[in-house]
N, C-alpha and C positions, 0 to 999 in steps of 0.2 A: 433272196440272193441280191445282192447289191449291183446296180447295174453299170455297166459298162460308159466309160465317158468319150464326149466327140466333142469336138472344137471345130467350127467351121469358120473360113475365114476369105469373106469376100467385101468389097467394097463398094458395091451395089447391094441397096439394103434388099431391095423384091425379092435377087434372088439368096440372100442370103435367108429373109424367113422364109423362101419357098422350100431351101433346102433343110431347114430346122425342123420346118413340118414334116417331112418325109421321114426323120427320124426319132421325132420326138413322141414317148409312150414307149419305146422300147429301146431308147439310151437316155443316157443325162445329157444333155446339149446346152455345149457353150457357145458364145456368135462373138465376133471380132471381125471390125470392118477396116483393121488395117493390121501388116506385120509386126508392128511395134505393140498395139493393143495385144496381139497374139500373145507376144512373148511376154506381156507384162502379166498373163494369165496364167499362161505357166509355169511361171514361179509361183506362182498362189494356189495351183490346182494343180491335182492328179490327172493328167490325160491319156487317154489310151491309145487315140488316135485321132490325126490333125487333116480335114479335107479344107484343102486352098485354092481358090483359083490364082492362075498364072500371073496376069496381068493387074497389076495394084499399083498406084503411087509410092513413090521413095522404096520396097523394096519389092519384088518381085515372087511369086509364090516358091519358084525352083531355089531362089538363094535365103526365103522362108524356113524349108526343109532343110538344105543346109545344115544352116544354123541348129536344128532341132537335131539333127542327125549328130551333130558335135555335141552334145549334151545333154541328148534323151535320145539315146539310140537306139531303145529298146521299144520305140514310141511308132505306131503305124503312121502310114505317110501317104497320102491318095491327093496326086495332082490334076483340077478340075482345068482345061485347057481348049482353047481354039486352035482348031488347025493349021492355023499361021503363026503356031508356036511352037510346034511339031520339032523343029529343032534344038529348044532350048530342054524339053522335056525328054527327047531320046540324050543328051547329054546329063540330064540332072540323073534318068533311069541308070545310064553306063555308068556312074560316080557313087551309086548307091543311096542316092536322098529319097527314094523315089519307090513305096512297094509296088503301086497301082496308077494310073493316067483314065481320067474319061475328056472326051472329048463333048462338045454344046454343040447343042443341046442334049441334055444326059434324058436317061428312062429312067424313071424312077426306081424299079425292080431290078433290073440292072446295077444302080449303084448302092441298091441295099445287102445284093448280093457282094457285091463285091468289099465294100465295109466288112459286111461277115467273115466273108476268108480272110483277110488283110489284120481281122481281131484277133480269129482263129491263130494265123501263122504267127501271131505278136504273141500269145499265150502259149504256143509251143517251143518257141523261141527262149520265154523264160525261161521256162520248165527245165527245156536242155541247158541251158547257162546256169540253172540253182545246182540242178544236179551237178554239174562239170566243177562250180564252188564248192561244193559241199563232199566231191571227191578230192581236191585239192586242199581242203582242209583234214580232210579225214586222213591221209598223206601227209599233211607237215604235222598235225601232230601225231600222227605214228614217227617220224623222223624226231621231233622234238624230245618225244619217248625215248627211245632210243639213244638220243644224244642224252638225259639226262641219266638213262642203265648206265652209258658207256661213261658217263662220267665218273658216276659211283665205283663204277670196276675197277676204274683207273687209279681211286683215289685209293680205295683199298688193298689193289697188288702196290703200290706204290709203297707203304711202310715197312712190308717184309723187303721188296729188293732192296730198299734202302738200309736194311741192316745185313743182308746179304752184302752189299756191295761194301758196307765198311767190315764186317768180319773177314773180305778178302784180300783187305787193304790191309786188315791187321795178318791175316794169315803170312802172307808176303814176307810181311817183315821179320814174324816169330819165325818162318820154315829159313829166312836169311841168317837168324841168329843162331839157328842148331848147323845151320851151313857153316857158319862162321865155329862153332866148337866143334863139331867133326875136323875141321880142317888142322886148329889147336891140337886134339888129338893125335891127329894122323905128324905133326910137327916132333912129337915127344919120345924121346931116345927109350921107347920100352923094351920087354924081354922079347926075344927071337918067335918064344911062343906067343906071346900074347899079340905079336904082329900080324903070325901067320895065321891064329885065330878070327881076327879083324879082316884080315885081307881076305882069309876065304869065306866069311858072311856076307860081306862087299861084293863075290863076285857068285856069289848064290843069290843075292836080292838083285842082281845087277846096279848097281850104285850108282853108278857114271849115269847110266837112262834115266833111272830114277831122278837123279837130284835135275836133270836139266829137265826132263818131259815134267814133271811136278811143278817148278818153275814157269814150264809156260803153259800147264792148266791152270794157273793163278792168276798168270796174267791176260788170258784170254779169257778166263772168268769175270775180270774186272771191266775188259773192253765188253762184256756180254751184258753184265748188268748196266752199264752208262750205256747202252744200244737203250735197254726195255725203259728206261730213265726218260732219256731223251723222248722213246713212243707215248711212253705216260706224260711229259710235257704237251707234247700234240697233239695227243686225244683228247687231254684237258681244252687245250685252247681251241679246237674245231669245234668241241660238243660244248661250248660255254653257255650257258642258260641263256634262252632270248628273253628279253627283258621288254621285247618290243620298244625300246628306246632307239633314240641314235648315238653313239659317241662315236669317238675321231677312232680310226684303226691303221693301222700300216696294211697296204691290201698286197705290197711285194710278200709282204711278212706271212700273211695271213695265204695267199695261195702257194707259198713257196710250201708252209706246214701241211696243207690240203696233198701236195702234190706229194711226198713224203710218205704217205698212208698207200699210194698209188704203185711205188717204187718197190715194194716190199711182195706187190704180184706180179705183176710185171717185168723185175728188174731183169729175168732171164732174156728176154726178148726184146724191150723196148727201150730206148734210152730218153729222158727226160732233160729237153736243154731249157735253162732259164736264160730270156735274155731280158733281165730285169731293168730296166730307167730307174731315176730319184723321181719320187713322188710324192706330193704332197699327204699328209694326213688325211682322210677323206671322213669324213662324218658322217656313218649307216650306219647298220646294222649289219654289224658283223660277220653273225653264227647265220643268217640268213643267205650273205652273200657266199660263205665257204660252202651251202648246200649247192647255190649254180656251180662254183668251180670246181666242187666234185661231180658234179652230175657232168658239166664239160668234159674234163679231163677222163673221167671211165670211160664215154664215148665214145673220145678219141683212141685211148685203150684199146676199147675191145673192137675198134673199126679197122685196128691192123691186122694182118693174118702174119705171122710168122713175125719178124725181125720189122722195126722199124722206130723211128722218132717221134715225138712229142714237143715240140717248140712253142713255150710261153713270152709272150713279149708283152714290156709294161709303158707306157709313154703316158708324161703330162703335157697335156694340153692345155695350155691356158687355164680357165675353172674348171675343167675336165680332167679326168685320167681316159687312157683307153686302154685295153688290154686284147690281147690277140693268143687263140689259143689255137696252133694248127695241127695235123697230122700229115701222116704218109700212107693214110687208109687205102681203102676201096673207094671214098669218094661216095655221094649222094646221087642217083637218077635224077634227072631235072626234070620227070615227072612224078617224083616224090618230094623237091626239096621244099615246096610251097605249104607242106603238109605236116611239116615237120615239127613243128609248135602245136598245133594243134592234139589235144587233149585224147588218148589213150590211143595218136598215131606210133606207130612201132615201124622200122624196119629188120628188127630183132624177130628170131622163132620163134615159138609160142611156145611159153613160160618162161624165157628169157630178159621179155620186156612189157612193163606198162604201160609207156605211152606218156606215162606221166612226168618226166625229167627234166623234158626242153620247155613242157608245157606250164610248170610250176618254174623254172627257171623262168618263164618271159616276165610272168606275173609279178615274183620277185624284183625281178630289172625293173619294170614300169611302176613298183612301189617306190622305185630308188630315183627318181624321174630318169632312167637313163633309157637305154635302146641297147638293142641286141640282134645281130647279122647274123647273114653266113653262105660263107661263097664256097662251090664245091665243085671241081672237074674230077667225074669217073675214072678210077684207076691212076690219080694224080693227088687226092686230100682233101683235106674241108681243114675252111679256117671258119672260125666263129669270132668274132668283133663284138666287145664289152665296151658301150663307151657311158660313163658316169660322170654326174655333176660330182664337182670337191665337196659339196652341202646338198645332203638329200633332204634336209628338212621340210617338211611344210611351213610356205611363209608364214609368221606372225600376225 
């Protein structure tokens, strides 16, 4: 079994190999007698965990970790400290740089114990973070799936309505043209009998209802098919293949079609106001972003009980857009709202919700360099705040 790695890092050599000895034979041990050498190690190596003392030249062991905590988070963190630092180290612990603290002069068993659990919780740590990846994936491409079934569906009822919707347009015209010679007819000086014959199969088929209810099943056919037209436009463009690229999108455009899919269950109860800004083209990915503002917008949905609104607002900000999606809910607990990101949290019943929606939503945002809120007072709504760079690119 490949053994586990440690970086110690102090600026007095004695006690740095003193402390190398105590771990060396059952880790890999690396030594750095200053912050900078530190870091210049870990870019070259795999470490698993970094023991520093406090007190060093140019930087200091707390703003050490720091730094490590910004870019290897995943990395154990054991600050070796005098008690007349006791302050800077309950600050680095409150802040999070910080699994473990010994105070000098350390016991040896003591701090081999404590390396252990600090490796221990770093490996458990992964472990829950692979899985929680590895459900988030297993998740977008089930949605991915899906989007490209729902594509296929889309493309395939699409041809019949399409010949549906012009055989109505033609129908229209042909039932207007026998309108137009019954009427010829009914013009024409015939025999007495052949009137009274006409006039009473006319009023045996009822003629008069017919010709006008017949007329407007044609034309309510027409508005019916340009209805499934228009859905088959929007399903196409929500479920468009990710390409894992970025190109430029209109994002008014793009949640306005999202919000559309939402209206069709809802529209009994809920009313959806857009209050769209001009906005720049924004450069992401698309089909990725319409999976956050559907997963938003349901939310909000199904957080109203009975009758209420849904207000979308879009604003450019300088190289930013922002987008604001609120409701007239039930509102979040502010002992739940902290929770809410967080990977298979639900305040939905059980089988209602995964857990998974806000949680793959953040992921997505912080692929897009952006950020994502959300302010909520009980029995008053929840707004959620989208704010995005105009270019999610990664730089060149």
């Amino acid at each position: 079994m490949e053994k586990q790695t440690i970086l110690i890092v102090d600026d007095e050599h004695d006690i740095l190999d003193a402390l190398s000895d105590t771990f060396m034979g059952d880790y890999e041990v690396y030594k750095a007698s200053s912050a900078a050498e530190a870091m210049d190690i870990l870019k070259k190596t795999t470490i698993d965990l970094v023991l520093t003392d406090q007190r060093m030249p140019g930087m200091t062991g707390s703003e050490l970790l720091a730094n490590i905590e910004s870019e290897y988070p995943h990395m154990g963190k054991i600050l070796l400290t005098g008690y007349s630092d006791i302050t800077a180290t309950v600050d680095a612990i409150n802040k999070g740089r910080v699994d473990k603290y010994l105070t000098k002069p350390w016991d040896n068993d003591k701090i081999r114990r404590i390396v252990m659990d600090v490796l221990q919780v770093r490996m458990q740590r992964m472990m829950n973070d692979n899985k929680t990846v590895e459900t988030q994936l297993v998740q977008s491409a089930k949605m991915a799936s899906i989007g490209e079934l729902a594509a296929g569906i889309a493309h395939e009822i699409n041809n019949p309505v399409g010949f549906i919707h012009s055989n109505m347009g033609n129908l229209r015209k042909f039932f207007l043209k026998i309108s137009d010679l019954i009427a010829v007819y009914d013009g024409l000086d015939l025999p007495p009998a052949a009137v009274e014959t006409i006039q009473k199969v006319k009023t045996d088929i009822n003629y008069d209802y017919l010709k006008t209810r017949i007329n407007e099943m044609i034309e309510r056919s027409i508005v019916g098919t340009e209805r499934i037209q228009k859905i088959i436009m929007d399903l196409r463009s929500f479920s468009r293949r990710d390409t894992g690229e970025a190109a430029e999108a209109d994002l008014n455009e793009a949640i306005d079609t999202t919000s559309r899919f939402l209206t069709f269950e809802y529209k009994e109860r809920i009313n959806i106001n857009r209050d769209f800004g001009t906005l720049p083209k924004v450069i992401c990915n698309v089909g990725k972003l319409n999976q956050v503002f559907l997963n938003i917008l349901a939310n909000a949905c199904q957080a109203i009980e009975g009758n209420g609104e849904v207000t979308i607002k879009t604003r450019s900000e300088g190289d930013k857009v922002r987008i604001e999606i609120s409701d007239t809910g039930a509102g979040i607990p502010k002992d739940k709202i902290d929770k809410i990101f967080e990977t298979f949290f639900t305040t939905k019943p059980i089988g209602k919700g995964t857990g998974l929606g806000l949680s793959i939503s953040l992921t997505i945002i912080k692929q897009h360099k952006g950020t994502i809120s959300v302010d909520s007072e009980p029995g008053k709504g929840t707004t959620f705040t989208i704010v995005l760079p105009v270019d999610s690119r990664e730089p060149q």
